[in-house]
Structure formats: C-alpha cells, structure tokens
Backbone as CSV, one residue per row, in Angstrom:
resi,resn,N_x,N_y,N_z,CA_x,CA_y,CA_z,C_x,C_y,C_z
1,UNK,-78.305,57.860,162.827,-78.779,56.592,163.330,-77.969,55.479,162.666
2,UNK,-77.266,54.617,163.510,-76.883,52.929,163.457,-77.704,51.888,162.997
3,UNK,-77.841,51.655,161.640,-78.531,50.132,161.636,-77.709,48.753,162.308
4,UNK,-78.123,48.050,162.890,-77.553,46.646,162.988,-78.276,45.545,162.359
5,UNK,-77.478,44.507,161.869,-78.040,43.740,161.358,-77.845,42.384,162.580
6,UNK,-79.208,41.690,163.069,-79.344,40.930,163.965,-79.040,39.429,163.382
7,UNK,-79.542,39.377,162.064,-79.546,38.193,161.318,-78.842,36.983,161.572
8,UNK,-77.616,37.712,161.589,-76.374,36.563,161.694,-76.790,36.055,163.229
9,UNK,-76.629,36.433,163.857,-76.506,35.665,165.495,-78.467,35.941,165.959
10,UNK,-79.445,35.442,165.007,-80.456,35.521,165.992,-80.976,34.407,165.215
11,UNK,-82.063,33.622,165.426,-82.484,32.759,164.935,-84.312,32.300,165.150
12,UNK,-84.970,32.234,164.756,-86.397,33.086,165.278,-86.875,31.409,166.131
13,UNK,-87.480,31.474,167.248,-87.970,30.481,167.866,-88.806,29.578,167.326
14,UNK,-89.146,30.102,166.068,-89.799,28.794,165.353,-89.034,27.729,165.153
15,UNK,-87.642,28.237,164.357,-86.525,27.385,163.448,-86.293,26.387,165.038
16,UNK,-86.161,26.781,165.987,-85.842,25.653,167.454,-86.018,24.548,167.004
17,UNK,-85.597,23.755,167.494,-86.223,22.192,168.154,-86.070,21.788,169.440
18,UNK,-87.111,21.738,169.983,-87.012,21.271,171.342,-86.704,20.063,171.685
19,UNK,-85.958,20.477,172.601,-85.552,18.783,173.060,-86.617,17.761,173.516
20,UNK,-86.329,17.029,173.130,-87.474,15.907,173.990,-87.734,15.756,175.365
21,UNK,-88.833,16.308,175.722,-89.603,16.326,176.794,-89.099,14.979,177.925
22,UNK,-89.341,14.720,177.690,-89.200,13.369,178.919,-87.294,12.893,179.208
23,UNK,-86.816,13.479,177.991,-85.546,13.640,178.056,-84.817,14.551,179.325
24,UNK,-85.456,15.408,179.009,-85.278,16.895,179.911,-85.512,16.636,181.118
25,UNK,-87.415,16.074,181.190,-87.098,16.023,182.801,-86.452,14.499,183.237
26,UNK,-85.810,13.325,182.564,-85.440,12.039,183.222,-83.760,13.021,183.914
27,UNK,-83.522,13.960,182.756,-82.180,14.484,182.995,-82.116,15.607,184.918
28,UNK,-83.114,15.681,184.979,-83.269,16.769,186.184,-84.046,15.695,187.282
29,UNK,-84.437,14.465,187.053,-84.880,13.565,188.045,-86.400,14.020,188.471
30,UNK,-87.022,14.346,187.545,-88.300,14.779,188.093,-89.557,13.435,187.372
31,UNK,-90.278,13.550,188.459,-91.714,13.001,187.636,-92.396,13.962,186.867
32,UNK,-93.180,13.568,186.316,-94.398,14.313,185.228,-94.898,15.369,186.240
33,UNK,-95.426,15.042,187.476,-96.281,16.196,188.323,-94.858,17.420,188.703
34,UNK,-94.083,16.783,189.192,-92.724,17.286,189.619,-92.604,18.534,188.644
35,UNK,-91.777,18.019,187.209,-91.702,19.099,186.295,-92.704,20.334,185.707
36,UNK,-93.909,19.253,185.433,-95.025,20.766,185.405,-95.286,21.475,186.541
37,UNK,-95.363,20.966,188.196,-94.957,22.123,188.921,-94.083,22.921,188.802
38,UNK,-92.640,22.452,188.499,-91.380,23.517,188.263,-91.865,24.609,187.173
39,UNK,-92.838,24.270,186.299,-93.111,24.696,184.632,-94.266,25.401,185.038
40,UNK,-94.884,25.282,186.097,-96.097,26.008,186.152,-97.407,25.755,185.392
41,UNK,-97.575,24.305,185.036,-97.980,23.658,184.135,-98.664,22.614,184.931
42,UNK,-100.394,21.857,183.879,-100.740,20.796,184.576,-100.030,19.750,184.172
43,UNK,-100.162,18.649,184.747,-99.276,17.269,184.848,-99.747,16.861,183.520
44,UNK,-101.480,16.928,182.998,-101.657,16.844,181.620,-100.795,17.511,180.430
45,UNK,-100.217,18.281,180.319,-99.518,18.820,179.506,-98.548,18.320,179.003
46,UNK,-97.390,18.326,180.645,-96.599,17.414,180.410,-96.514,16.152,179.333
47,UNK,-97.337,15.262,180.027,-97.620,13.666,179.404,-98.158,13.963,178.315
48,UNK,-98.736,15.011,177.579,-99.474,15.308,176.187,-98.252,15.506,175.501
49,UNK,-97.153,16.207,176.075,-96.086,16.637,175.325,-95.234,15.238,175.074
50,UNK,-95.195,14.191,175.710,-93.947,13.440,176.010,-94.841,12.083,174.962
51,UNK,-96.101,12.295,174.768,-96.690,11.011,173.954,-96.759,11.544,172.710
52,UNK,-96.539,12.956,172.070,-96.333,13.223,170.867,-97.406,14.001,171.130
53,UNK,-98.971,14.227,171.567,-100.316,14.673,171.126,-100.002,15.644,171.031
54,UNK,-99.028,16.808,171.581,-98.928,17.990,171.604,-97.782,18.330,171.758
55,UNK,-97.313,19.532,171.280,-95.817,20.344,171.325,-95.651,21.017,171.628
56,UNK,-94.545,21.558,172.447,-94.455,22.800,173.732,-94.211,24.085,172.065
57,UNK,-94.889,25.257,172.637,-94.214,26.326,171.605,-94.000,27.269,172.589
58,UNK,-93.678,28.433,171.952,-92.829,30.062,172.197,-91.856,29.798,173.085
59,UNK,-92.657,30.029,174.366,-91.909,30.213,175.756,-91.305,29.017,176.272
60,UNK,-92.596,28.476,176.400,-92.139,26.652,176.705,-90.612,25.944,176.247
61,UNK,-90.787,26.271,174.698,-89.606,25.197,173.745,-88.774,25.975,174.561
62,UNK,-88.672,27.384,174.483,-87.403,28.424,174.855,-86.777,27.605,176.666
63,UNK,-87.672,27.250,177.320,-87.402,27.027,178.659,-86.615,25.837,178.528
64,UNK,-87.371,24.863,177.502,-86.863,23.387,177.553,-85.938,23.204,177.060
65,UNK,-85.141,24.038,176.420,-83.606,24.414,175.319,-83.152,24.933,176.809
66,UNK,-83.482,25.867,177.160,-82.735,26.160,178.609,-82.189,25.435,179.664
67,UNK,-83.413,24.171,180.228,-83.172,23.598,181.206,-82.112,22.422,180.376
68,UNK,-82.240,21.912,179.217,-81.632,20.780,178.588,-79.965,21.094,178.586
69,UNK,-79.814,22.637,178.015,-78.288,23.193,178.183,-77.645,23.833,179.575
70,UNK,-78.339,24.601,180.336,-77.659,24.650,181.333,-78.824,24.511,182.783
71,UNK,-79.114,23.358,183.023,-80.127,22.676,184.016,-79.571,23.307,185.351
72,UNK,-78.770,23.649,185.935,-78.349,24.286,186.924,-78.874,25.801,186.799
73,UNK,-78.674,26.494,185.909,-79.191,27.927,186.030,-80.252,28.211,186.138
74,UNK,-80.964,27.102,185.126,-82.380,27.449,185.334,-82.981,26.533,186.327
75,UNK,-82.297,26.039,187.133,-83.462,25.220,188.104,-83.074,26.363,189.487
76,UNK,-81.891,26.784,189.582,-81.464,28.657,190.126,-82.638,29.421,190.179
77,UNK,-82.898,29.643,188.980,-83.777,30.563,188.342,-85.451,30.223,189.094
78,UNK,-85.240,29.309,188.589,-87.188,28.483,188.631,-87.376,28.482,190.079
79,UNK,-86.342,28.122,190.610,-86.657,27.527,192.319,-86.164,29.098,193.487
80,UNK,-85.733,29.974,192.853,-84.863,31.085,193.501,-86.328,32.019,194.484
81,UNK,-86.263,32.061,195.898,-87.862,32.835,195.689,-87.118,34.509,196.638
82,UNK,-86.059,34.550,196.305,-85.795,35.678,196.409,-86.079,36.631,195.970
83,UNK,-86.116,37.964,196.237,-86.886,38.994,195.680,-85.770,39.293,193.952
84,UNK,-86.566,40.096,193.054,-85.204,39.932,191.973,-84.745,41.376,192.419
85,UNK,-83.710,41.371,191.719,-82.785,42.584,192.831,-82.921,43.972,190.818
86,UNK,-83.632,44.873,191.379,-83.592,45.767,189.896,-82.517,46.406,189.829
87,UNK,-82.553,47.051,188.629,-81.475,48.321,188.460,-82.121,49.692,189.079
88,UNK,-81.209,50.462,189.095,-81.473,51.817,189.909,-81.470,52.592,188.643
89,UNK,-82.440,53.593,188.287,-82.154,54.362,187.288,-81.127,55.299,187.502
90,UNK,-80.467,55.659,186.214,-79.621,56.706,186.746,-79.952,57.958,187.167
C-alpha cells in the first residue's frame, strides 16, 4: 500500500473565505430573489448573508468561491437541466 500525503495541495473548507455575498451576485447581475433561486435558497438567507447576520458555511462558501472564480461554469452547471451523462462501469 501507497500513502499520499494530501496536505500540500488541500486546504480544509474552514481555512476559506468567502467572497462577499452581494459581490458575487452584483457580479452575475442577479437580485437577492434571483440568486437564492439559482442557490436553491430563500431570498431571506441571501439578505441575512449580505447584512453580516449570518455566514454561508460548507457547501454554500464552496459554491460562492465557485461562482466568484469561474461564474460561467457554474452558472453551466446550476442552470444545465440536462440529464448528467454517467460513467459505464467497466
């Protein structure tokens, strides 16, 4: 058996910082209702996140690092309602 060591290139989703909320969506042209539909999210959330009361964690921050760096893939992704295409086992 191979150990690998992940250390160097992984970084645990706590250490993140998410980008600023209202940043993200002024950058993708959405309103508050707009983006938490894309997010699957109520419109309260949103605006909780963007006035400070509250902070996106796990999945969320992970999405909002996503859409902030490459906003095209993931709006691909978010908006795509194609079936997802699997692998075939061998």
């Amino acid at each position: 058996m191979v150990a690998v060591c992940i250390t160097s290139w992984y970084t645990p989703l706590a250490m993140w910082k998410a980008p600023p909320v209202v940043d993200v969506r002024h950058k993708l042209g959405l309103s508050q209702r707009a983006f938490a539909r894309l997010l699957d999210l109520g419109w309260q959330t949103v605006a909780s996140w963007e006035q400070g009361i509250r902070s996106p964690l796990g999945p969320a921050r992970a999405l909002l690092r996503i859409l902030d760096k490459e906003p095209e893939a993931a709006l691909r992704a978010l908006r795509d309602d194609a079936p997802v295409k699997r692998r075939s086992k061998p």
